[in-house]
Structure formats: structure tokens, C-alpha cells
C-alpha positions in Angstrom: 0.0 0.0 0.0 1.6 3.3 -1.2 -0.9 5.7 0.6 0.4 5.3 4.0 2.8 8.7 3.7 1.1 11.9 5.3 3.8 13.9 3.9 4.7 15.7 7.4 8.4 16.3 8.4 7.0 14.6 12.3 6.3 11.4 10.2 9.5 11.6 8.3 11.7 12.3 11.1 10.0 9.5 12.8 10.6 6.7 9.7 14.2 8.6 9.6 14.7 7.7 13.6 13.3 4.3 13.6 14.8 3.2 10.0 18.3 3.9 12.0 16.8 2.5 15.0 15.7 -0.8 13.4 18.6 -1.2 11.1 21.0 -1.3 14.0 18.5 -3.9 16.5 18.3 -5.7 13.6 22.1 -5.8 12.9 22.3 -7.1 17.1 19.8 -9.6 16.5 21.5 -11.3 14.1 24.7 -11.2 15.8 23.6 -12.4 19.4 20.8 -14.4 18.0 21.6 -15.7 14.4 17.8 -15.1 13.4 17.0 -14.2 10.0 15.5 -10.6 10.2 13.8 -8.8 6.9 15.3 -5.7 5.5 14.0 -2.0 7.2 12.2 -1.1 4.5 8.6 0.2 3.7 6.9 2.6 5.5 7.2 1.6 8.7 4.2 2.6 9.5 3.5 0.0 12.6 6.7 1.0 14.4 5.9 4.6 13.6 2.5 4.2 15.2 4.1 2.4 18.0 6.7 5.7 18.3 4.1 8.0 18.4 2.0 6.4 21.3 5.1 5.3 23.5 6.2 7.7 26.0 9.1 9.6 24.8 11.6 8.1 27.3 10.8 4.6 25.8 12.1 5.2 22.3 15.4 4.6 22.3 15.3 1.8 24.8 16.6 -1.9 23.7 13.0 -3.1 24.8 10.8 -0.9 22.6 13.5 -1.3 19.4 12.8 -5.3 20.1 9.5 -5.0 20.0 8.6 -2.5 16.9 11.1 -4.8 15.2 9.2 -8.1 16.2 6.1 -6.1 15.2 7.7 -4.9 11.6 9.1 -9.1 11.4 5.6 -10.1 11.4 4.2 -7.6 9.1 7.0 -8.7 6.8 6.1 -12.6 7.5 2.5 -11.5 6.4 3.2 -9.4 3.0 5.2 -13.4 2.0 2.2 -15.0 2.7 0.0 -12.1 1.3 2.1 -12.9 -2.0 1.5 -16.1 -1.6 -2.3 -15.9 -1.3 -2.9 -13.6 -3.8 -0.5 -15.1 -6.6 1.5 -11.4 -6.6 4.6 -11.1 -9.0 5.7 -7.6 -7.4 6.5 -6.2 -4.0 7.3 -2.5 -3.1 8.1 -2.6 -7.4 10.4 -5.5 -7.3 9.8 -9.8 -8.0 8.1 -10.7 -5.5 10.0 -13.6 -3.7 7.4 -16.2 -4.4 7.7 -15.3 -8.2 11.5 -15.0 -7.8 12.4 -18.3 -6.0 9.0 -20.1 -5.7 6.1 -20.8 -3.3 7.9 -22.8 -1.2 10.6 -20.9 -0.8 8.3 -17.7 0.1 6.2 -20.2 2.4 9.4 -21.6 4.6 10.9 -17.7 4.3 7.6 -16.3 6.2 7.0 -18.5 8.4 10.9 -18.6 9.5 10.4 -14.8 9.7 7.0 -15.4 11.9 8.7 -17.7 14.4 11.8 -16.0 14.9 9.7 -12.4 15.6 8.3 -14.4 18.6 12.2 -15.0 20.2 12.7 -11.2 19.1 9.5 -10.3 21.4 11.0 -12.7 23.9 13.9 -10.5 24.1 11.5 -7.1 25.5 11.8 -9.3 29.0 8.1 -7.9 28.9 5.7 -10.3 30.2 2.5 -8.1 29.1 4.3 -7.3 25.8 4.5 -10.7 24.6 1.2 -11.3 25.9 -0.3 -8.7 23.7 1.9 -9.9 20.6 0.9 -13.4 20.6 -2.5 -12.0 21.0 -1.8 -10.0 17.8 -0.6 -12.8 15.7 -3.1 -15.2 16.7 -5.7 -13.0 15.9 -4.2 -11.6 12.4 -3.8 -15.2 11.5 -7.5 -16.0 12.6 -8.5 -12.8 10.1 -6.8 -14.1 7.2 -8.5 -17.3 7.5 -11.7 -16.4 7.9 -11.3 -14.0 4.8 -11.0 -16.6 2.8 -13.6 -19.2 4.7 -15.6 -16.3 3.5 -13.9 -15.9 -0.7 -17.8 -15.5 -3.0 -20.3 -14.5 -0.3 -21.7 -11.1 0.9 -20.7 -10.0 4.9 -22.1 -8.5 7.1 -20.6 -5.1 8.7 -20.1 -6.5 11.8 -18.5 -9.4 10.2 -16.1 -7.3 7.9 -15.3 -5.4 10.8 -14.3 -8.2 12.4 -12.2 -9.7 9.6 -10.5 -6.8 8.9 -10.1 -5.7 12.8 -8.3 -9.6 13.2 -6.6 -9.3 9.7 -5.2 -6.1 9.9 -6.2 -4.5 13.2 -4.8 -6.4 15.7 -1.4 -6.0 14.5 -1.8 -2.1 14.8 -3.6 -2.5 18.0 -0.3 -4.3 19.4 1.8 -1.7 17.8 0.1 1.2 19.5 0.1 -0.8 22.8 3.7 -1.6 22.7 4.9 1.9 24.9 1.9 1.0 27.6 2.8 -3.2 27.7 6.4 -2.0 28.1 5.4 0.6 31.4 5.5 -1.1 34.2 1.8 -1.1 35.7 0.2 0.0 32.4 -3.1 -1.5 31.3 -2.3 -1.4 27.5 -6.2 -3.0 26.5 -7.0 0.6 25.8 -4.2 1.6 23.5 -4.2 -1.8 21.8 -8.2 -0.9 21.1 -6.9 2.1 19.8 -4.4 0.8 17.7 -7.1 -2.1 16.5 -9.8 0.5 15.2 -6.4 2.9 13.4 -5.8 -0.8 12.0 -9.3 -1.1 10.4 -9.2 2.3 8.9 -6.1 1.8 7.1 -7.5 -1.8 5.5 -11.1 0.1 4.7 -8.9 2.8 2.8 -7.0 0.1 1.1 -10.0 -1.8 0.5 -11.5 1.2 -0.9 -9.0 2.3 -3.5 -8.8 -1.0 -5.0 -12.2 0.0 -6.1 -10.4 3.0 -7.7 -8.9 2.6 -11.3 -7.0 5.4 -11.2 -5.9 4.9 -7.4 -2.0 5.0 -6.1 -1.5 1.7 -5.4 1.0 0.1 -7.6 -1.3 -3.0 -8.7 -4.3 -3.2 -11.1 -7.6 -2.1 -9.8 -10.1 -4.5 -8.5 -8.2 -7.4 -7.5 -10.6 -8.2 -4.6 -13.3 -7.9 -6.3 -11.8 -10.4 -8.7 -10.7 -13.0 -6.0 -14.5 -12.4 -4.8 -13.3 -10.5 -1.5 -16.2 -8.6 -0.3 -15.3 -5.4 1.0 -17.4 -2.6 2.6 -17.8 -0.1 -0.2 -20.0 -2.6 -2.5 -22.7 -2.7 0.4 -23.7 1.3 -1.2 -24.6 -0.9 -3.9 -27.5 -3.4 -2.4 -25.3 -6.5 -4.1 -27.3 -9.4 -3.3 -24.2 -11.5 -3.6 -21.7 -11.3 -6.4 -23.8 -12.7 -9.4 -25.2 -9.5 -9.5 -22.0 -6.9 -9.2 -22.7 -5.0 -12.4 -20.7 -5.5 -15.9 -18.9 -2.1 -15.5 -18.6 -1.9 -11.7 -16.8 1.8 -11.9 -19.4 3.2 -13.6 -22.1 1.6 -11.0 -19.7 3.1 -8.3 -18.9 6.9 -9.6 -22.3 7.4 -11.2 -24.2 9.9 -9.2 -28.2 9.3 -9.7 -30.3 12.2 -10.3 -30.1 14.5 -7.3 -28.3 12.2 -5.2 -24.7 10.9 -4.5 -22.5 8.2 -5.9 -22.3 5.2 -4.0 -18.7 6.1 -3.5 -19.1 9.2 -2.4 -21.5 7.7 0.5 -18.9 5.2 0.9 -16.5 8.3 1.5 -19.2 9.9 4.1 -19.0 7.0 6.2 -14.9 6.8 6.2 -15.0 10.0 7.4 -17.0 9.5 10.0 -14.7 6.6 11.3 -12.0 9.1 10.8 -13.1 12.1 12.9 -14.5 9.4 15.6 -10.5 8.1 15.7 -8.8 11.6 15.8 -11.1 12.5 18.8 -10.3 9.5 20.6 -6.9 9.9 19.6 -6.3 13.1 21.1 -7.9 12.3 24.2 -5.3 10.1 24.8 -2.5 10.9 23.5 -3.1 14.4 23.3 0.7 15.9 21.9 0.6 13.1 19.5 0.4 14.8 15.9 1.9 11.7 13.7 -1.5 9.9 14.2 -3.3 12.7 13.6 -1.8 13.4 10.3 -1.6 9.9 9.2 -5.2 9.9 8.9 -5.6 13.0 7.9 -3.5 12.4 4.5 -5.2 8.7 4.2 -8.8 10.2 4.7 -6.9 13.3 1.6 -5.6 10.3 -0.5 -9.3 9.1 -0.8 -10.9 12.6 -1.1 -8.9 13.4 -4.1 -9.4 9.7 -5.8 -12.6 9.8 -5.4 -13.0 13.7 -7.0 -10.4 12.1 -10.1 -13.1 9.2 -10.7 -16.1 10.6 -10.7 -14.9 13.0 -13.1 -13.9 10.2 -15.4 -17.8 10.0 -15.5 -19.1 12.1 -18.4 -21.1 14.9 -16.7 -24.0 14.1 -19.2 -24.4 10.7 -17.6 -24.4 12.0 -13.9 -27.2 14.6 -14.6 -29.0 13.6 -17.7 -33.1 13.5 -16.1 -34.4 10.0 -15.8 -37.3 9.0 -18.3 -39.6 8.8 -15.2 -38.2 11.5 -13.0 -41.8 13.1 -12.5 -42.4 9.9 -11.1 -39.9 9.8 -9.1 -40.8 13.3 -7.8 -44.4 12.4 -7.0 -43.2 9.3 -5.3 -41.3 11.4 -3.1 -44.3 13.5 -2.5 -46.3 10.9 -1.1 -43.8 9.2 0.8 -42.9 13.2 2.4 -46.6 13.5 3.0 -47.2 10.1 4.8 -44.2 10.3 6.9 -45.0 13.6 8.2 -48.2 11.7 9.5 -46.0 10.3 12.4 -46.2 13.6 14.1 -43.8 14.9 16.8 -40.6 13.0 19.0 -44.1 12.1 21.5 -46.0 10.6 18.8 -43.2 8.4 17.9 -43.6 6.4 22.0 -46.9 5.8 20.6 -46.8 4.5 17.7 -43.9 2.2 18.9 -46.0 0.9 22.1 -49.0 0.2 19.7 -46.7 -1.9 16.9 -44.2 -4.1 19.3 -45.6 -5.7 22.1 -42.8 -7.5 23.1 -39.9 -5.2 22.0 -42.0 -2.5 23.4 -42.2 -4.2 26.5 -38.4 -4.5 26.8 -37.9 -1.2 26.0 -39.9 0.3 29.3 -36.5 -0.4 31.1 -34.5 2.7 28.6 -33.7 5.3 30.8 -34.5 9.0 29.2 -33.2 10.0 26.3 -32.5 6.4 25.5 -36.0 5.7 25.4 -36.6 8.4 22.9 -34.0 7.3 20.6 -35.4 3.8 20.7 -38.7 5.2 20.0 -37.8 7.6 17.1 -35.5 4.3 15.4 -38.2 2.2 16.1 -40.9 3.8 14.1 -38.5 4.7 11.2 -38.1 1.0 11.1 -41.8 0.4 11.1 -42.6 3.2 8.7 -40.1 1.5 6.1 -41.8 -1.8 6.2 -45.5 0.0 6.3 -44.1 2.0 2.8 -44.8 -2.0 1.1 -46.8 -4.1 3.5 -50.1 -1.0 4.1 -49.7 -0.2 0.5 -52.6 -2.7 -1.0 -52.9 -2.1 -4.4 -49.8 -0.2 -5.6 -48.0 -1.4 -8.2 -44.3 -2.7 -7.7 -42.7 -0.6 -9.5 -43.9 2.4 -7.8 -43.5 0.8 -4.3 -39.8 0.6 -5.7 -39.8 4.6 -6.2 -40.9 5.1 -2.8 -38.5 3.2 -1.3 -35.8 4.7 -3.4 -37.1 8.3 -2.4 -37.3 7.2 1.6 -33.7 6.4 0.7 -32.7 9.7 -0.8 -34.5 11.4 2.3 -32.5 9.4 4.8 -29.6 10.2 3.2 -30.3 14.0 3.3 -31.2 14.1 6.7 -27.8 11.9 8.0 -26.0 14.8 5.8 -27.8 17.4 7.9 -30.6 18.9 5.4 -33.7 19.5 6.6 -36.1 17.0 4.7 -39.6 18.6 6.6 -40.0 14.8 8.1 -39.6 15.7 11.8 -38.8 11.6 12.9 -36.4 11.5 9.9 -34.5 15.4 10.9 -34.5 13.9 14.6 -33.4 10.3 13.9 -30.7 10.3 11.6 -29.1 14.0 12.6 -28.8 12.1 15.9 -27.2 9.2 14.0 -24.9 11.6 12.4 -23.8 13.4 15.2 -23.2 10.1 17.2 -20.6 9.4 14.3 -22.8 6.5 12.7 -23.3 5.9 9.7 -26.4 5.7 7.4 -25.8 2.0 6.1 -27.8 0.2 8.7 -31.0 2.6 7.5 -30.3 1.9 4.1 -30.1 -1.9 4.2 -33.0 -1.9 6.2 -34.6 0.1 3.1 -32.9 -2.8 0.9 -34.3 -5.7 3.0 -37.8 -4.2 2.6 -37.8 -4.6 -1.2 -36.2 -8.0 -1.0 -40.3 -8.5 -0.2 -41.6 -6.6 -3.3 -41.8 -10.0 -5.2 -42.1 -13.1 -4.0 -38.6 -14.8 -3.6 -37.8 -18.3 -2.2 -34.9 -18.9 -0.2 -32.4 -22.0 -0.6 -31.0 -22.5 2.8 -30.4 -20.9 5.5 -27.2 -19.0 4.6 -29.4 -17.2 1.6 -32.1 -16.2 4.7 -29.0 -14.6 6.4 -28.9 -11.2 4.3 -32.9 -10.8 4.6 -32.7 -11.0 8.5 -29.3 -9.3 8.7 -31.7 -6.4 6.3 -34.6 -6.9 8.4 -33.8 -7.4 11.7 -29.5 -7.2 12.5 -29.3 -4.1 11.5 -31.6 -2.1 14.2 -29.6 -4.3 16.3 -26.3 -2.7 15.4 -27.4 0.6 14.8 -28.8 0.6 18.4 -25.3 -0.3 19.5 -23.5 1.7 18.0 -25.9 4.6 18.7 -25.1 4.1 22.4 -21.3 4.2 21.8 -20.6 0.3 21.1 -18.2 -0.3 18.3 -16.0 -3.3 18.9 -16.5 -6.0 16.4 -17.1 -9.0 18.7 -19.8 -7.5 20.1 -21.4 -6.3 16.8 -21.3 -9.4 15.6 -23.5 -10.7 18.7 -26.0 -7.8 17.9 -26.0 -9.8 14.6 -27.0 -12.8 16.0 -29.9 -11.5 18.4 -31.2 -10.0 15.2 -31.0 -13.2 13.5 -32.3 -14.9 16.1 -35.9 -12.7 16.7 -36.4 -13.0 12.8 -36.0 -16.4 12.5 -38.3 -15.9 15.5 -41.0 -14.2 14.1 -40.7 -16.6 10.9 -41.7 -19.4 12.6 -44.3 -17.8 14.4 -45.8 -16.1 11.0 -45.5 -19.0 8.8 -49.4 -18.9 7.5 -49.8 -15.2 8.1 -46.7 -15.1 5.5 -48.1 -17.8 3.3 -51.5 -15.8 3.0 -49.4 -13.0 1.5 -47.7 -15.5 -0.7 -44.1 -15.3 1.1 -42.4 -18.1 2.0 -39.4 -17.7 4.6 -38.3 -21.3 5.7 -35.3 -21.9 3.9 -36.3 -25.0 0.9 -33.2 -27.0 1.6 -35.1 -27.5 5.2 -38.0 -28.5 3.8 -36.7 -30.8 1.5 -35.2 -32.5 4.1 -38.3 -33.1 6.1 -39.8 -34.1 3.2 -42.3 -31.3 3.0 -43.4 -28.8 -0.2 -44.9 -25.4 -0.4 -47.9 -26.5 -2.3 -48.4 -29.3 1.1 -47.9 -26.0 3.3 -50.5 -23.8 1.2 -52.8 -26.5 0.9 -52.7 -26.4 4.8 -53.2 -22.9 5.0 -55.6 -22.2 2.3 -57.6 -25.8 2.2 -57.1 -27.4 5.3 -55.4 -29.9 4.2 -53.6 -31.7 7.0 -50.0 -30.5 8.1 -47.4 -33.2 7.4 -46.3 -35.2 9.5 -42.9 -34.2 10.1 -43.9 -30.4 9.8 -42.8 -30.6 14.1 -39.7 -31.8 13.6 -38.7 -28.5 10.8 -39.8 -26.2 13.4 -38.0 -27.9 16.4 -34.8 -28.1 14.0 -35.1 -24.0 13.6 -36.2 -22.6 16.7 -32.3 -25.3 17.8 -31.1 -22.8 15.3 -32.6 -19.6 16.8 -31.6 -20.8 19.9 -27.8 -20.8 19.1 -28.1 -17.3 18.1 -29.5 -16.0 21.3 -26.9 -17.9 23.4 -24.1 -16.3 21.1 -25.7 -12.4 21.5 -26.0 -13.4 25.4 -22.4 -14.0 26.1 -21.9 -10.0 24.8 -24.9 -8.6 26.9 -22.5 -7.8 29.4 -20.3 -5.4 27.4 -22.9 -3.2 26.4 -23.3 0.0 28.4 -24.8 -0.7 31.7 -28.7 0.8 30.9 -28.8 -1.0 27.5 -28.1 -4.1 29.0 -31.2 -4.9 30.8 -33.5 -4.2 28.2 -31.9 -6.3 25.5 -31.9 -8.8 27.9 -35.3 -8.9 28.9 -36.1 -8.7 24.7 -34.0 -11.6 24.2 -35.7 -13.5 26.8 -39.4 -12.9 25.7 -38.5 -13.5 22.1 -37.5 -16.9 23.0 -40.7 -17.2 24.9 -42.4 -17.1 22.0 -40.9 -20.9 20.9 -42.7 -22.2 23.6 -46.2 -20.8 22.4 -45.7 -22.7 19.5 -45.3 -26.0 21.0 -47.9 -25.2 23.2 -50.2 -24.4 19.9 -49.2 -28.3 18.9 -47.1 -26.3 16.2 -49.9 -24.9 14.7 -48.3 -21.7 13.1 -50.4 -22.4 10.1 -53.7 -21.1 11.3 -52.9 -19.9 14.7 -50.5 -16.8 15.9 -48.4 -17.5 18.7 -49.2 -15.2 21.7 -47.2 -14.5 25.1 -49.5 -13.2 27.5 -48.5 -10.1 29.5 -48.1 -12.3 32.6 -45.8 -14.5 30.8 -43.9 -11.6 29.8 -43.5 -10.8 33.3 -41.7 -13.9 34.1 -39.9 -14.3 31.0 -38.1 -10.8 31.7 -37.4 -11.5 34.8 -35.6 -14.6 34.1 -33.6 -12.9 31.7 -32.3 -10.4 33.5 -30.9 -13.4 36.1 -29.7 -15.1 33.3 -27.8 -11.6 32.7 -25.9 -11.5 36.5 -24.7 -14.9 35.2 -23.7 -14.0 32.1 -22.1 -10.9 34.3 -20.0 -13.3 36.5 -18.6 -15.1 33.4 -17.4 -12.6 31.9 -15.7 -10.9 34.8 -14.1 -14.4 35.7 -12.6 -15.1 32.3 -11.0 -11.2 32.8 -9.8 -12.3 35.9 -8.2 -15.3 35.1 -6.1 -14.2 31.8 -3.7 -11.7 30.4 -6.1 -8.5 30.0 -8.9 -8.8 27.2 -9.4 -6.5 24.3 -12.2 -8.2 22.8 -14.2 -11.3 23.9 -12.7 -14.8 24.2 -13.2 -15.5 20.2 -13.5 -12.8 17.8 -15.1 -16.1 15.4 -17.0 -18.3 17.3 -20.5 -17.1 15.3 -20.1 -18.4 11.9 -22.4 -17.8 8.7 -25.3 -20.6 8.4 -23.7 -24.2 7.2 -20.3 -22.8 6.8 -18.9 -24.2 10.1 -15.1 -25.6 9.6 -15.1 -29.0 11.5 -12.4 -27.2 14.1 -15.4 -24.9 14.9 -18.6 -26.8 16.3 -20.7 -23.8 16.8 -23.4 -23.7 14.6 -25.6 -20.2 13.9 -27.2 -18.5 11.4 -25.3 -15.4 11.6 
């Protein structure tokens, strides 16, 4: 990556300092050690991360040069493998050594360089040091292989955070925690988180220039796309899975739509969020730190002024030229204005959400203000959205299409700070925006809503997984984040509650749904208990009998829902304090609903399942002592290890049938 230069004399004269530095530990590690030990070359930019977050004192000290060059060793190990992976000719403009002398040779060179960084780390004398390397290196190694376990499928955020965080956070994260591991009586978790999200941000500005033809990079442009990588920019898109990324996928990303943005140019809004989120944390704790600062200051620049090159690649005719049906278009966005404005004022909002979701609602009495309010206001956004199809009888597709495009055009708009006239929409997202989160998880709620514009059918479980993430995952996660939660693990976990309550609700909805002609139960499940849609219809719309082994399907989903609310549950406990009680409680009575069915001998065809208020009671109370357990868990694994910076395994929740036979968990996250 050739981006990684802010172009300030503080980060040169840092590279100048540690380039010497580095050359001359490396030069003692060869004599007292005899390890093999890469070149200085490069950037630097881990030990320069690592320089400007370590006290000044540190610097020149044998233990911090040991340990940025054990850092550097393994980043070195990585680009071998990286070579390896990606079938690369060139490195930093020369042969690559696995094009030079061979796979092999590249494969026993790396991992020879891996192995000996650990005796380099060794050498620190710093128990919490190599503590948080090992943690590192584990954890990059994990990312890598679940980027490929996940080569031709769409992810989630959550889960490309998480990749990404593992893949080329944690490597950071140890980087900027080296200075704190290496202070005697430091706790360096908050650094290395630090260092993990600074990690992240430099792979989502690499991951967006590859999506850049004319971008600084020194290799051809969409290479991941290519290998089938997802990465984060293609979700402005609404891919619903790489069959249908676009013949000319830069046009599709630089082309603004009438009176909107390019999906780029979104892309960008939300990188700059992460950005400004980072420097403000930044300075907070380091606050004479400016190399940092400036770092992604000239990343967030690099992409700026790519983006500005591409999109006027872009014939200006093409990005303005009217639609055919932009009057259309217009009055959709006339109606859509008028009935939103219908939900009133921020009290209205309570009202509507009380009347709409029992249970939810019921869960969310526990909010303390303004919590409740937010909950309220993101809440009936997220109801509005699915009215715009499901109270529409009558209206054609294609015009239920336009609304939902316009809804997304007003969303957008408001997270940019515009006044749309909508007072829910004004409130809702300019509170998202000045929370530092993004729009995505309203617009792939948008997206999920027209998945159910035409009927659709869904293979197996792992094709279900982007309509609930759509659905249902995303409040989830912008709830989270909206309340200051951003570590990956636990987003993930948001994931899987959301995946959980809509799998949920699809077992409880099954003949309402098949009176509306959807069908949610994923075929390859039905197949397998020998059962049909026409046998289900005929049940719902003939009473015809259910099949026999129509029991059996639903005990085999709600074991699947159930996985997914025992994954969220073991990350209750790191969500702030007043969120935790309610989710809790929401979890709990969800789950309650599994039991209605049973109790309805599985009847789901004709019959709703219902938990009583009563019931509700004693479901939430269970769940919130379910939560001092999951409490004391989690404080007794912090106890008993090294100190954590995320939760005991960054992949334990795995896509739907994509387990790996060393990973028994199985969820539909």
C-alpha cells in the first residue's frame, strides 16, 4: 500500500529515527541471536504508530527497538504470505519472492520470519508485551483465515469489521500498545483498542482504493473484487451476492443518480465518520501526538482526491441527464414526504412504537431518558419502512420501488444534515450523524424491505442470512453503535440477536406469511423433512392436513434460533450498563415465543403464537438473572487471563452451514 505517507516532516523524522533504529537492532539480533530478520524497508508505518503512542523516554530503549522490530518481522512474514495468497509477481516494485524463488521458498521464508519475531519479542523481557503480541498474531492469522472461509459470499458489517479488525487490526492494536505493555503497571487493552480501530481504517482505505482505477497503489484495480473479496464499499450498492455486481462496476460506483450521490461518495461519508470518531479519541489520549493525527488526515486526503479524479472520469451528461420517469420519481417522493409527516412529533413516535411491538415495546420500558426516545424515534423509522410496502394494497411494484428509493434519498439527506420537513427522519438520523454513525444500517434496512416486493424463495439458511441481517440485524447494530458500542465481537453478537428474533418471528408467522404469498423457511429444510410449499398452502388455504414431520422443521429452527440468542447473550455484558437490561429482557421474551408454538401443537399455520403479558413478566425477569450470570462469566474469564481487548473468540459465530469441522458452533449469523 503506497498511501500510508502523510507527507509531514513529524512522520518523516520518525521513519528517519526508527529506519536507523531498526537497522542497527536488527544488525544485534543477528549477531547475538543468528535469526533471520527482513530488510528496514517500507513505511514503517507499525513502528511509527508504535513511536508516536510510546512515551518519549521509551524510544530509544533496547526493549521498545525489540519489540517495533518483532512487530515490523511479522508484518514482513504477512506481505510473504499475502504474495503467496494472492498469486503477486511484485512487492514495493520488485519480484516478489514467491515469483523470484517459488512458493515454497516464500512459504518456509515467512514462516521462518513469523517464528523467529516471537524470540525477538521474547527478548523485551516484557511479560505483558508478549502477551499482547501473541494476542496479535493469533488473531491476524485467525482474520486471514476467515477472509478466505468467506472468498464469493456477501458479509455483514459486523463481520467485515471483524475480519479486517483480526486481519489487519490487531497487528496495529499491538503496535500502539507496545509503549503501555512495556510501562511497568500500564493497562495497555485501551491503547491496543486504539491501535485495532487505526488498524481497520487503514484496511477500509485500502480496500476502498482497489475499487479505484486510477488509485495509487502500484497494482491493477479490482483485485478483490476479482478474488471475490467482499469489502465494505460494495454494500452502497445493495449486491445481493456477487452474481449481480454489475458489468462495469466503476461506472455503477462513480455514477451519481439524479439528485443524489455516488455510492462512492456515500462510501467516503462513512470513512470520514470513522475518521473524525478516531482523531477524537486519539487526542484524548494521547493528546501531543500529531503523527496519528496526520496519518489519517492524509489517508482520509488520498481518498478525497481519488474519489474527486473518478467521478470525473464520469461524463457529466451521464451524472445529470433526467431519468425518463423522474416526475415519477418526484411524486413518489411526494407521497412518501406527506405520509411520513403523518407520524407527528418526537411524542407521537412512543406511541406509535407501544402500539406496533408488544414485546420489544415491552423490553424497552427499562430505557432510561433519552434512551427511550432514541429507541422510539428508530423504532418507528423502522416500522414506517416496512408500512411503505406491507399498508400499500394495491400499488404497483414498480412504484413501491420509487418510494423506497425516495425514503432512501430522504435518509440520506437528513444523516447529511438537510432538513427534509419529516420531523422523525430530521431527529433520527441527525442524531445518527452526530453520534458518528453511519447511514448504512437505514439503508439496508430500506434494501431488505424490497427484498419483499416480489415473491422470492430462499435455498437455505445461509441465503435467509442477508434478509434478517436487512430486516432485523441491523436495528440491532445501529442501536449499539448509537449508544457508543463499536468493537467488532460484540457487533457481531447484535448480529445474531437480530438473526435470532427473525427467524423468530418466521416461525411464528408462517401462515400469516403464506397468505401474503411469502415463504421464509429456507427449501433445503424443507426438502429434508420431506415437506413442499404446495403441502404448506394446501394447509393454509384448504385445510389440508400439516405433514407429519412439519414438528420436527420447526424444532430443528427454533435449535437454530436458539444458538443465536446464546451467542448475543455472552456479549450482553459489554454493552453500556442501561442497554443491558432491556436487551436482555427482549432476548428472553423473544424466546418465549418458541414455547407458544409447542404449546399451539405447532400450529403456526392457522394460529398466531401469543405471550400473554403475565408471561412476559416472568420471561423478563428470568432474563435479566440469566444476565448477573452472564455478568460473572465474563468478569471471571477477565480475571483469570492476560487483560482482554475483545471477547474470548473474535469467530465463534459463523455464517449458516459454513462451520469448519475445528469450529462446532453452529448459527445463522
Amino acid at each position: 500500500m503506497m498511501w500510508g505517507h502523510a507527507g509531514d516532516e513529524t512522520l518523516s523524522h520518525a521513519q528517519d529515527e526508527l529506519r536507523t533504529s531498526l537497522e542497527q537492532t536488527a544488525r544485534e539480533v543477528t549477531k547475538e541471536m543468528e535469526l533471520p530478520v527482513p530488510r528496514v524497508q517500507g513505511k514503517l508505518l507499525r513502528p511509527a504508530v508504535a513511536w508516536a503512542a510510546a512515551p518519549a523516554q521509551l524510544r530509544q530503549s533496547r526493549e521498545f527497538r525489540f519489540g517495533a522490530l518483532a512487530i515490523q518481522m511479522v508484518h514482513e512474514a504477512s506481505l510473504l504470505h499475502d504474495d503467496i495468497l494472492d498469486g503477486s509477481d511484485t512487492r514495493r516494485g520488485a519480484p516478489s519472492v514467491a515469483a523470484e524463488r517459488g512458493l515454497a521458498a516464500a512459504l518456509v521464508q515467512g514462516d521462518h520470519l513469523l517464528t523467529a519475531a516471537y524470540r525477538v519479542a521474547c527478548a523485551t523481557g516484557s511479560l505483558p508485551f508478549l502477551g499482547c503480541f501473541t494476542q496479535a498474531v493469533e488473531r491476524t492469522v485467525a482474520g486471514e483465515k476467515a477472509q478466505g472461509a468467506a472468498v464469493g459470499r456477501i458479509l455483514s458489517e459486523g463481520e467485515y469489521r471483524e475480519v479486517v479488525s483480526a486481519k489487519s487490526g490487531e497487528l496495529f492494536g499491538c503496535a500502539v500498545a507496545l509503549g503501555s505493555a512495556l510501562s511497568e503497571g500500564q493497562d495497555w487493552s485501551g491503547a491496543y483498542r486504539l491501535g485495532t480501530r487505526l488498524g481497520r481504517i487503514y484496511q477500509m482505505v485500502d480496500d476502498y482504493l482497489d475499487l479505484c482505477p486510477g488509485a495509487p497503489l502500484g497494482k491493477p484495480p479490482f483485485q478483490d473484487i476479482q478474488q471475490k473479496k467482499w469489502t465494505w464499499p460494495l454494500a452502497e450498492l445493495g449486491m445481493d451476492g456477487f452474481d449481480s455486481l454489475p458489468e462495469d462496476p466503476a461506472h455503477a460506483l462513480f455514477q451519481a443518480l439524479p439528485g443524489d450521490e455516488s455510492p462512492m461518495r456515500r462510501a467516503f461519508h462513512r470513512l470520514t465518520l470513522e475518521v473524525e470518531e478516531l482523531q477524537s479519541l486519539w487526542r484524548e489520549r494521547f493528546p501531543h501526538d500529531r503523527i496519528v493525527i496526520q496519518l489519517l488526515q492524509g489517508w482520509s486526503t488520498t481518498v478525497g482526491n481519488t474519489l474527486d479524479e473518478e467521478e470525473r472520469r464520469i461524463e457529466p451528461s451521464s451524472i445529470h441527464s433526467p431519468s425518463p420517469d423522474q416526475r415519477a420519481r418526484e411524486a413518489a417522493a411526494a407521497t412518501v414526504r406527506f405520509q411520513a409527516g403523518k407520524l407527528g412529533q418526537e411524542g407521537d413516535w412512543a406511541r406509535y412504537f407501544a402500539r406496533n411491538s408488544r414485546s420489544f415495546s415491552f423490553a424497552a420500558r427499562l430505557f432510561p431518558e433519552p434512551e427511550a426516545r432514541l429507541v422510539s424515534g428508530v423504532y418507528a423509522f423502522c416500522r414506517f419502512t416496512d408500512d411503505l410496502v406491507d399498508d400499500a394494497p394495491g400499488v404497483a411494484v414498480p412504484e413501491l420501488r420509487r418510494r423506497l428509493d425516495a425514503w432512501a434519498a430522504m435518509v440520506r439527506e437528513a444523516h447529511r444534515l438537510e432538513r427534509t420537513g419529516v420531523p422523525l427522519l430530521d431527529e433520527v438520523m441527525g442524531e445518527t450523524r452526530g453520534r458518528g454513525v453511519s447511514s448504512l444500517y437505514a439503508q439496508e434496512l430500506i434494501r431488505g424491505v424490497a427484498m419483499d416486493l416480489e415473491p422470492r424463495e430462499f435455498p437455505d439458511l445461509a441465503a435467509l442470512q442477508l434478509y434478517s441481517y436487512r430486516v432485523a440485524s441491523v436495528v440491532g447494530l445501529w442501536l449499539t453503535e448509537l449508544f457508543g458500542t463499536h468493537d467488532p465481537w460484540v457487533l457481531r453478537r447484535a448480529e445474531a440477536m437480530g438473526h435470532a428474533m427473525q427467524l423468530t418471528n418466521i416461525l411464528r408467522d408462517v401462515g400469516e406469511d403464506l397468505r401474503r404469498g411469502r415463504l421464509y423457511l429456507p427449501l433445503d429444510h424443507l426438502t429434508r423433512h420431506g415437506i413442499t410449499r404446495s403441502q404448506l398452502e394446501d394447509a393454509v388455504h384448504g385445510g389440508a392436513d400439516v405433514p407429519t414431520t412439519y414438528p420436527a422443521l420447526m424444532e430443528e429452527l427454533m435449535g437454530v434460533a436458539e444458538k443465536e440468542y446464546e451467542a448475543a447473550a455472552a456479549a450482553i455484558p459489554a454493552l453500556p450498563s442501561f442497554f443491558q437490561r432491556p436487551v436482555a429482557v427482549a432476548g428472553r421474551v423473544y424466546r418465549g415465543i418458541h414455547r407458544e408454538i409447542r404449546r399451539n401443537d405447532y400450529d403456526n399455520l392457522g394460529r398466531r403464537a401469543v405471550t400473554s403479558l403475565p408471561r412476559k413478566v416472568l420471561l423478563g425477569g428470568r432474563g435479566l438473572f440469566e444476565l448477573r450470570g452472564a455478568r460473572r462469566r465474563l468478569e471471571g474469564k477477565a480475571e483469570a487471563s492476560l487483560p482482554r481487548v475483545h471477547g474470548p473468540n473474535p469467530f465463534l459465530v459463523q455464517p449458516a452451514g459454513r462451520d469448519e469441522p475445528d469450529q462446532p458452533h453452529n448459527s445463522a449469523v
